[in-house]
N, C-alpha and C positions, 0 to 999 in steps of 0.2 A: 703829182710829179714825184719821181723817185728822187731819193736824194744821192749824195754824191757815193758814199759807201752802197748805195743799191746798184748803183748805176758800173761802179766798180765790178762786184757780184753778177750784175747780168751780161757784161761783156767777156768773163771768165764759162758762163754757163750756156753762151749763145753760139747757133750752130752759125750765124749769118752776119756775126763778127768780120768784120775786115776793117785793116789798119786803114787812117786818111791817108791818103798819099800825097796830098795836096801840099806845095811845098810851101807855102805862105803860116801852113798850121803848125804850132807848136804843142808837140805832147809832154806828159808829166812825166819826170821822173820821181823815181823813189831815194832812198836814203844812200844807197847801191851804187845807184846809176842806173839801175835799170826799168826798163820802161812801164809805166802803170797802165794795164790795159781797163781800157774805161769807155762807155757809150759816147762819153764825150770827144774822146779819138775814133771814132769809128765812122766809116765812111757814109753808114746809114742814118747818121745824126746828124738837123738840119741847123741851122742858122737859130731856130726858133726854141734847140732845144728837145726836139723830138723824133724818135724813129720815124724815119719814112714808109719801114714795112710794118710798123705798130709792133713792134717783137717787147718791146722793157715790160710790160703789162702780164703778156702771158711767159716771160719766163722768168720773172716773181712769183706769180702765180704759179707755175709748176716745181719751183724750188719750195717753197711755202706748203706745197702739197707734200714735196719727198720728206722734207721734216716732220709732219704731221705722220707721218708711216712707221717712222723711226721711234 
């Protein structure tokens, strides 16, 4: 399981990112105010913790890859 700084990273790098909308959820803010985009706020993110389309995996894995290029 990614951690919370990954999970930060893969909802900045994700094509299939979308906010909860669900009004009961409460999201994180930053230092700002402004909103921390994270797996954890994201409507693809289940109860349990996990993508429902499986996306945190391979888009670690293709950030992971673009560094290695670099």
């Amino acid at each position: 399981m990614a951690n919370n700084e990954q999970l930060q990273k893969v909802a900045l790098y994700c094509d299939e990112y979308r906010q909860n909308e669900n009004p009961s959820f409460q999201s994180s803010v930053d230092a700002f105010g402004g909103e921390i985009k994270s797996c954890k706020n994201c409507a693809h993110f289940t109860s349990d913790e996990k993508c429902d389309i499986d996306l945190v995996d391979k888009v670690l894995s293709s950030m992971a890859m673009e560094l290695d290029l670099k």
